[in-house]
C-alpha angles and dihedrals in degrees: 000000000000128000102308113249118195112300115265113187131177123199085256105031146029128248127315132178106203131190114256121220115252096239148012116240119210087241101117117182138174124227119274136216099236124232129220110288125239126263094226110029103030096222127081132211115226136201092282086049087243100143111227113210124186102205126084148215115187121189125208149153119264092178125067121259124171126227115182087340095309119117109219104187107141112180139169100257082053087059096048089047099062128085107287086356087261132134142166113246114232156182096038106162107175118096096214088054099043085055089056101047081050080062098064122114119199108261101032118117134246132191114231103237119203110206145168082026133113088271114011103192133142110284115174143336128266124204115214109247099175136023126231116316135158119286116230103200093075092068096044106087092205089061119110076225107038114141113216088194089056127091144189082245102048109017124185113202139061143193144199125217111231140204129214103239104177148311118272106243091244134009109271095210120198098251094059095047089049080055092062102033082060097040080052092044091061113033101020129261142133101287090052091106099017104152084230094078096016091049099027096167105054114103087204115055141171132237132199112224088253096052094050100045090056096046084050088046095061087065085082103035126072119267113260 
């Protein structure tokens, strides 16, 4: 386990430090009742034109760094290390990927994402275990993500409880994945408009079924 921060735990899962994004957008959604997903895409539009997808990319720290004292890593093997090898998954504060996270459905699946870290890469896959409730953190002041504009009453802020579903065959770094996104840029292909590389900044992204399929496939394959 790394260094202990201060516990956070929430009525369904131990403690969990998560990588804020590094900044809010003005993009403020509700949450939405999700549609049947299509066949091909994954992702529905609904009534409002706002697409709904049901496969995941989370982003968080494996090394420690340190905010007011707190040391916020959150890796994988952190993951797998806690009871049930569940957590919640908090101190998400940017509204377009709390909307998504307000998205999630229990069952669907989720790639472990190592960031802001000496290789950031894919590591695992997560199962959702919870749909959207209200993160606690950002009321706590002594919280590294406490939210002095949120209340009790109104609060702001949401969070998912994942599982640890397995370990990726092999680490999918960053730069391998840049490699593809480019190749698919240019000549077509499923990575082409992947959020890793079009909204870089989100900890919480969404992948099509084909984007996610072909990330899980190079698991198997040499890297380029």
């Amino acid at each position: 386990m790394p260094p202990k921060k201060k516990p956070r735990v929430s009525k369904a899962s131990a403690n969990s430090g998560r990588i804020a994004d590094a900044k809010k957008t003005s993009t403020v959604g509700r949450k939405r009742k999700a549609a049947a997903p299509d066949a091909k895409t994954g992702k529905v539009s609904e009534s409002a034109g706002s697409p709904v997808f049901t496969r995941w990319l989370l982003k968080s720290e494996p090394e420690s760094r340190f905010e007011n004292g707190v040391d916020v890593k959150f890796g994988i093997e952190d993951l797998k290390a806690l009871p049930d090898q569940t957590s919640c998954w908090d101190g998400v504060r940017n509204y377009q990927a709390r909307n998504f996270m307000r998205q999630m459905k229990v069952g669907q699946q989720a790639f472990f994402y190592h960031s802001n870290c000496k290789e950031p890469g894919i590591a695992g896959i997560m199962t959702i275990v919870k749909e959207a409730y209200v993160d606690h953190t950002q009321f706590d002041k002594k919280d590294v993500h406490y939210d002095a504009s949120s209340t009790p009453d109104n609060p702001k802020w949401s969070m998912v409880d994942v599982q640890f579903q397995r370990m990726m065959k092999r680490f999918v770094p960053l730069w391998e994945l840049k490699e593809h996104h480019l190749q698919h840029r240019a000549n077509g292909g499923p990575l082409k408009d992947v959020a890793l590389f079009t909204r870089a900044r989100l900890s919480v992204q969404p992948l099509t079924p084909e984007e996610f399929d072909f990330i899980l496939s190079l698991e198997d394959k040499e890297p380029l």
